[in-house]
Structure formats: structure tokens, C-alpha cells
N, C-alpha and C positions, 0 to 999 in steps of 0.2 A: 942178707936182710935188706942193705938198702938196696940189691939190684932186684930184687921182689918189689919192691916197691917204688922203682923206677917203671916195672912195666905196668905194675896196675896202672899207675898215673896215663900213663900213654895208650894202655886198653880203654880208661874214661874216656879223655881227650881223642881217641879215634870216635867212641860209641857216640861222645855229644858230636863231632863231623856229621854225622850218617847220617842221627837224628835230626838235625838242622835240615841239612840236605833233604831227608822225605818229607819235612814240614814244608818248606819254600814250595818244593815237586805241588803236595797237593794243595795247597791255598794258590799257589800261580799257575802250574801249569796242567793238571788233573784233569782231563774235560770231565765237564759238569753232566747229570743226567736231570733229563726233564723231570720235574718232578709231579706224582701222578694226585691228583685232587682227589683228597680225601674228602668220601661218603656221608650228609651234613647227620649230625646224630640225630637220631630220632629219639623223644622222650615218651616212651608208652605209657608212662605215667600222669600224662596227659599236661593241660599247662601247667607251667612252670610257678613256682609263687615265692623262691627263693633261687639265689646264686648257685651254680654245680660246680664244682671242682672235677678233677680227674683228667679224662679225655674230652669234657666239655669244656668249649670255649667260653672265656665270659667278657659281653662287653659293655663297661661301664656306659657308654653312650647310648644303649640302645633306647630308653627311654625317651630321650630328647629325639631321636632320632626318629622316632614311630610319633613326637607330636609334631614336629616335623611336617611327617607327611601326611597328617590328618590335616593340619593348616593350609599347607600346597593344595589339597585335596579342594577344600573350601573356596580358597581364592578363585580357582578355576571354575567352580561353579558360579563362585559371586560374579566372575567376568565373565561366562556364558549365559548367565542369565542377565547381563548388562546388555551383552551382545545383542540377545532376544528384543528385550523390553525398546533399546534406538531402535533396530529392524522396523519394528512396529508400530512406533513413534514416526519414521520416514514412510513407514507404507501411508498411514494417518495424513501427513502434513504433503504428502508430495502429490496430491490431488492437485493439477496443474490447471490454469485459465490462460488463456492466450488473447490479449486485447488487440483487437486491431484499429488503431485510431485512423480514421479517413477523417474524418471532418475537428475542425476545432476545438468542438465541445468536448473531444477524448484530450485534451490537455487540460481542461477543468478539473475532470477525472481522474486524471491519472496525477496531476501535481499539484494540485489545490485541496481535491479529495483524500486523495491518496497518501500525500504530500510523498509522492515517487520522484526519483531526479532521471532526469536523461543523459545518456552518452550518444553524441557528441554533445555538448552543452550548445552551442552556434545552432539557433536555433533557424536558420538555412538550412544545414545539412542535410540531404538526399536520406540519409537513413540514419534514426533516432530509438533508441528500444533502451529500456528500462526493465528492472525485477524486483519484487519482494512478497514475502512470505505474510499473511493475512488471514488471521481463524485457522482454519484447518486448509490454508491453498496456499498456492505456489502461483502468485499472478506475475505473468508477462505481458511486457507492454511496445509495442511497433508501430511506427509511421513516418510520414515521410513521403516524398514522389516517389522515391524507388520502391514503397511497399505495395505492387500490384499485383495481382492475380496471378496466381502460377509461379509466381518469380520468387518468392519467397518459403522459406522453411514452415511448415504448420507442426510445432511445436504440441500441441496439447489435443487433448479428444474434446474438451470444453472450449467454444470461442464464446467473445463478446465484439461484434459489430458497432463500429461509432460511426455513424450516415446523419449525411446532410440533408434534409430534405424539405426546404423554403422555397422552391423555387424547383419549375420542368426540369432545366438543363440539371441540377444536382439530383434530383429525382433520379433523372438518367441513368446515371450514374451509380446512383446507389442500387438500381434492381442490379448492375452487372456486379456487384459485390455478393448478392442475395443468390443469385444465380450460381456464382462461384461455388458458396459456401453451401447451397443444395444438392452440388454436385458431388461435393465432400461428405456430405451426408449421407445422400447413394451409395458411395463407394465406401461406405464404414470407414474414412480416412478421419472424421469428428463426430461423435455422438450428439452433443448439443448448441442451440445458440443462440446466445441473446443478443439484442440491439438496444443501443442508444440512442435514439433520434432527435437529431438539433429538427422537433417540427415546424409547420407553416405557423407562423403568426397568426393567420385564420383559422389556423387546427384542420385544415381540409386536409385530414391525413389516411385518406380512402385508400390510395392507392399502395400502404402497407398491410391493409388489413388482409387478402388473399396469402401474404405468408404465416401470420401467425398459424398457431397449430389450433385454435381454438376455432379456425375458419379453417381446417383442411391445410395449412402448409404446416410448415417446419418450424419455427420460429420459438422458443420458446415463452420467452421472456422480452416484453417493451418498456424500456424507459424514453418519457417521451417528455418535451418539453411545453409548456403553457397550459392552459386550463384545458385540458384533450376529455373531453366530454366522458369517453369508454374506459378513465380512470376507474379501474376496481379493485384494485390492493390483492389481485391475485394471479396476476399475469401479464396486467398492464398497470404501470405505476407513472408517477408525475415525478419529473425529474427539473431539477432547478438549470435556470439559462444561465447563470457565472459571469463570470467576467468575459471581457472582447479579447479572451485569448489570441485570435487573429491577428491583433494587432499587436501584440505581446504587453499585454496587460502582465505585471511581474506578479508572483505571491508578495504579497507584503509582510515582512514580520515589525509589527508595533515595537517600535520603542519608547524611552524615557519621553522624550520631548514632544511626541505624536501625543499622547496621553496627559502630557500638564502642561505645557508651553499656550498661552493664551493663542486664541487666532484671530485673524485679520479683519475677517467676514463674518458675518451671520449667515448668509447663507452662499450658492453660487449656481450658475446655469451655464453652460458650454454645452449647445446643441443646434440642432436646425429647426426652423421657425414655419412649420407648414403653414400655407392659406389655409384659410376658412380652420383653425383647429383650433384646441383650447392651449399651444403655443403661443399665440397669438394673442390671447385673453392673458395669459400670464403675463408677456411682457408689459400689457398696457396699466396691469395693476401694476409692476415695479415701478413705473414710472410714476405712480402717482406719490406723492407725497417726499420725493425723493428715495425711493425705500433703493431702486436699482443704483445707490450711492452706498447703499450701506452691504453689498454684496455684488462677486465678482461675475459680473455677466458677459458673453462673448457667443453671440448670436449670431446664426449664418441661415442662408436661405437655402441653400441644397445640400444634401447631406454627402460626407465625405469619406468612402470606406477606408482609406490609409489616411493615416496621420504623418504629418511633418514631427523629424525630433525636434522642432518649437514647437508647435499646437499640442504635441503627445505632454511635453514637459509642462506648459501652461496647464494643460486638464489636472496633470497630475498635484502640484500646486495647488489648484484650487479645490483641490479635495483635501488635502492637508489642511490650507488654512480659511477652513471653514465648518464654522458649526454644524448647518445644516447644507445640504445637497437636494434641490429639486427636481421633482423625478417626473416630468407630465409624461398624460397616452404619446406613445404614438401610432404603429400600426397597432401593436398592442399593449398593455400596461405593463407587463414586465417588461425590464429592458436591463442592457449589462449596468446602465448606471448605479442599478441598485444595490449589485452585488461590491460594485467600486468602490461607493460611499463607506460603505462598513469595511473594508478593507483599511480604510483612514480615519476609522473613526469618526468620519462625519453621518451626523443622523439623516439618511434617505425620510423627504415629505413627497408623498406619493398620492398620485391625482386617483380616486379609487372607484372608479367606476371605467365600465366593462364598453370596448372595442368591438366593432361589427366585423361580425365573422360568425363561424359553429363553436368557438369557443365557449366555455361555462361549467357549470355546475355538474358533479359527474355522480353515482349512486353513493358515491361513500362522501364526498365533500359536497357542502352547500353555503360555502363563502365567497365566492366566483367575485370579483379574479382573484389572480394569488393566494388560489386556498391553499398550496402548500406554505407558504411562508405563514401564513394568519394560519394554519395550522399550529405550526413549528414556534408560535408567541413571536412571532418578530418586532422586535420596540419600536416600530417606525413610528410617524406623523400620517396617519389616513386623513384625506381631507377629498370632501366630495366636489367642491367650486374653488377654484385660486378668486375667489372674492373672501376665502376666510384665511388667505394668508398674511394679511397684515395685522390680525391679532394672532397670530403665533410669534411673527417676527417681532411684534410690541411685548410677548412674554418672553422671546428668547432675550432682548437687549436688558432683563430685568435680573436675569439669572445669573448666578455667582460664576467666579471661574469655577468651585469648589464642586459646584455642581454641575454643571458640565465634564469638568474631569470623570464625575461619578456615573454620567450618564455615558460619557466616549469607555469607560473601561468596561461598561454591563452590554453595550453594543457591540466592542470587537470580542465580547465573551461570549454572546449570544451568537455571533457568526462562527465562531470557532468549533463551537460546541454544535450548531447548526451542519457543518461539513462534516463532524465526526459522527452527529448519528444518518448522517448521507452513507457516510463510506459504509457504518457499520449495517444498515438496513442494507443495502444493495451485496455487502460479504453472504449477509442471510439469507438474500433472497433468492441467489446462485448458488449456494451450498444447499437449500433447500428444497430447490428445483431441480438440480442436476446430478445430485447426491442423496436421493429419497433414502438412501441407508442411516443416513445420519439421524432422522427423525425420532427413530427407537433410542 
């Protein structure tokens, strides 16, 4: 009995050996067989509207998983139609202008109007170029002595030309810019272009008439400076004379003390004293009654195109600290004085009658001179004889500070707003002209 029962024990304890032994064999060392992807179930029952059991799988996630990718789905259109909409936004905006400043007046323009900055700031440097985006354009701005013909990059199909043209030798000069950019035109290298022109003081501005497009050239668009008689508000516009950029007249931004700090003077005069002019007549009234005691006068006999930094800082000075700034003719009534004045808040009195020359009155203006300002309500002081400037000066010594302050903040607001709708009429008038799609 017990030896019967000694071998069963030893028949278990061998069978559990073996059994062990073929468990270890197949979880360790068994090779595995690929296993073959089973068939996904079809349900011909059509969809589903509840859980299957059996040989169907079921996955609780699926739900989230199909909103998922209805959302992914979304996003992607939301971003391809974002993608779209900028595309098209940039096709829009990246209508490109290319300014080429030759003459001084394109620094009016471009950072007075504009209020554009230049790189290199040193204003010496051989090459100065500036950018910003305006309405629906992409304006670039170049000059410099190094900016000449051929030598430079033509960035855009749009130019705008800034020519000097007071004088033969700048004349000169400016057809071989005219020429350049005709030859550009020929060659489909620019579609359009307009000019700025610093004109003659006389307005004897004949000799750009042969390129406009309205006389057979190319031209299409003139801004031109002084009363230019062939002002017609649709191809040829009147463009304001600015500050003596030349001489680096700076943008001024008005502060605290420019606007209520009392000033010195009542009035001031820093300029040249021609024979036989109504310079002349002016100074002889200051002197009467002592009045050239009661403002800052610095009178010379020949006129002087560079400034000393003494004379520049004395000018500037006396427009600070002065109520009013005298503006007499000289070759003609406009002059940079008058944009300077209002730049300091002193109120420009302006002698207002009209210089020998073709200048005047043009089909759309008849206020000649400075119909564009006396357009644009300029607050100045008109006065037709400096024999009635000693009752202005007798009303300005009567007036409060209070009111003064009120009248220097309506002046540098009126100048302000005078450049913005500069800038903003000249955006219109080249997206108008150059861009006939836009008009629809």
C-alpha cells in the first residue's frame, strides 16, 4: 500500500517536471507565427445603432474618436481658408511704389508727409532708402548721390520722380532722370510715373510739359510746386513748398513748453533785404515807433543758401520764441518760412499779393497766391501793405497768454492735419491713376 503510493506521488512530481518544462519551452522559446489580420466584419445589416458582441469588436472610444476627426477636419479648413484670405490680403497690399528722391522736396515727402524714417540716419550718407506700407501700397523711398541712373535696383513697376526744376543747370539734370525712366518704360522694366517737381518760382515750367502723357509723353501724374497756372485736379496738382529740407530743417514734434511757455517776441524777421522790394518797406516800418525793439530782427543783404550752426540755431530760436513770424514776397510769396513758422507754433503774417512771373490763378483755384493753403483754411495773418502791420502788432501786445496758447495749438493742429490730408490725397491720387482696378 504505501509503496503504491509512493509511486503515484513520484508519477505526479515527474508529470508536474514535464508540464513545467513545456510551459517555460512555449512562452520562452516556441517561435512565434506571424499572425495573419483578420477580415474587418462587415455588418449587412447596415449601420450600427447599438453595441455587438460575438466576433465583433467593440470600441468604447469610437465616438470621440470620429468627433475628433470631424474637428481636425475643421481646423484645417479654418487654416486653409486663413491661408487664402492673407494670400489675398498680400496680393492687395503689396502693390509696390518706388520713390526716387533727387531733389530736396522728396525729404518733405517722404518724412514730413510721410513721417517715413531713413537708414542711415547721418544725413551725408551716399545712400539713404526708407519703407512703409500706405492704403493698399507698399511705398519705397531712395536717395542720395549714389542714387543714379543704372546704378541702382528698380524695385517696383510704379515710380514717383522728385526733380528740381528752378534753375537751367537743375533742369538739366532732371530730363536725364526723365529720359532714364522713359527708357524703362520702353523696355516694360515700369509701367507708370509720376513726378514731383520743386518748380520755378516764375512757374516757367514749359519745359516738362512735352513729357506729361496729356501732351504725347509718359508722365503720368505732376505735383508741382507754386501757383502753376495748368493746376487741374486731374493730372496736374499743386503741391506745397515745405520746409528748407536742404538745409536740414528737422521735423519738429511740439511739446509742453512750445505751446504755453510765454515768448520773448511778438514777432521776428531773419532774412535778406532786397533793393528796391517790399523788404525794404518792411524794415522802415519796424523802425518806426520802436516796434523793431519789440521783435527779433536779423537782417542781411545777400541771401545765404547754407547756414552756419549759429545762424541755423539763432533762426530756429526765433521761431520758438515768437508769436508771430513775418513772411514778406520774395521771388515769390510762398517761401520755406512759412511752413517753419507753424512748425513752432508761431503764426506766419504773410505779405499777400502776387510776384512777377506766369504764376496765378489756375481753372480749378482763383485765390492766387497760395491757393492751396487758402484752400486748405490756413489761420494765417493776410495782409496786403506792411503799413498795416503795426495794428496787428498793437492787437497782438493786448492778447492774453491764454489765448495765444489757444491760437499756437489750432495752428500746429491745422499744420498737422494740413500734411495728413497731403499725404492722404497724393496715396489716392496714385492708387487712382495707376491702379484704375481699384475704382470698382
Amino acid at each position: 500500500m504505501r509503496g503504491a503510493r509512493k509511486r503515484l506521488c513520484s508519477a505526479l512530481i515527474v508529470a508536474y517536471g514535464l508540464f513545467s518544462l513545456y510551459a517555460a519551452y512555449t512562452v520562452f522559446l516556441r517561435p512565434r507565427r506571424t499572425a495573419v489580420p483578420r477580415p474587418p466584419h462587415r455588418d449587412r445589416r447596415g449601420p450600427r445603432d447599438h453595441v455587438a458582441v460575438g466576433n465583433e469588436e467593440w470600441n468604447p472610444w469610437e465616438g470621440e474618436e470620429k468627433s475628433e476627426l470631424v474637428a481636425s477636419q475643421q481646423r484645417f479648413e479654418a487654416n486653409l481658408k486663413m491661408i487664402k484670405n492673407a494670400r489675398s490680403h498680400l496680393e492687395q497690399t503689396s502693390r509696390r511704389v518706388q520713390i526716387w528722391g533727387k531733389a530736396a522736396i522728396g525729404l518733405y515727402l517722404w518724412q514730413h508727409i510721410f513721417g517715413g524714417h531713413l537708414q542711415p540716419a547721418d544725413v551725408t550718407a551716399q545712400w539713404r532708402e526708407g519703407s512703409q506700407k500706405a492704403g493698399k501700397t507698399y511705398f519705397s523711398f531712395i536717395t542720395g548721390p549714389s542714387v543714379v541712373p543704372g546704378y541702382f535696383s528698380v524695385e517696383a513697376e510704379n515710380v514717383v520722380l522728385v526733380l528740381n526744376g528752378r534753375e537751367k543747370a537743375k533742369i538739366t539734370y532732371a530730363t536725364q532722370w526723365l529720359h532714364y525712366a522713359q527708357t524703362l518704360i520702353q523696355t516694360h522694366k515700369i509701367q507708370h510715373v509720376a513726378v514731383v517737381l520743386l518748380g520755378s518760382e516764375q512757374c516757367s515750367n514749359e519745359w516738362i510739359q512735352p513729357y506729361l502723357k496729356r501732351y504725347g509723353g509718359f508722365v503720368n501724374l505732376l505735383f508741382v510746386t507754386y501757383d502753376y497756372a495748368l493746376v487741374n485736379e486731374e493730372d496736374i496738382f499743386q503741391w506745397p513748398l515745405g520746409v528748407a529740407t536742404y538745409r536740414n530743417f528737422p521735423l519738429v514734434e511740439p511739446g509742453w513748453s512750445m505751446l504755453h511757455d510765454p515768448r520773448s517776441y511778438l514777432c521776428n524777421f531773419l532774412g535778406t533785404v532786397y533793393k528796391n522790394s517790399s523788404r525794404e518797406t518792411l524794415m522802415e516800418i519796424l523802425k518806426q515807433d520802436g516796434l523793431d525793439k519789440l521783435c527779433w530782427i536779423a537782417a542781411r543783404e545777400q541771401w545765404q543758401p547754407q547756414e552756419t550752426n549759429e545762424s541755423f540755431k539763432n533762426y530756429q530760436d526765433a521761431l520758438l520764441q515768437s508769436d508771430l513770424t513775418l513772411c514778406p514776397v520774395g521771388i515769390n510769396t510762398e517761401c520755406y518760412r512759412i511752413y517753419e513758422a507753424c512748425s513752432y507754433g508761431s503764426l506766419p503774417v504773410i505779405e499777400d499779393v502776387m510776384t512777377p512771373g506766369d504764376c496765378g490763378n489756375s481753372s480749378m483755384y482763383h485765390s492766387a497766391p497760395l491757393q492751396l493753403l487758402k484752400t486748405m483754411g490756413a489761420p494765417f495773418i493776410f495782409i496786403k501793405n506792411w503799413k498795416e502791420l503795426p495794428a496787428v502788432l498793437e492787437k497782438e501786445k493786448k492778447m492774453s497768454l491764454q489765448e495765444k496758447i489757444q491760437r499756437r495749438k489750432k495752428l500746429i493742429e491745422w499744420y498737422q492735419n494740413f500734411k495728413a490730408w497731403m499725404r492722404q490725397k497724393f496715396i489716392n491720387t496714385l492708387e487712382n491713376s495707376f491702379l484704375p482696378s481699384d475704382k470698382a
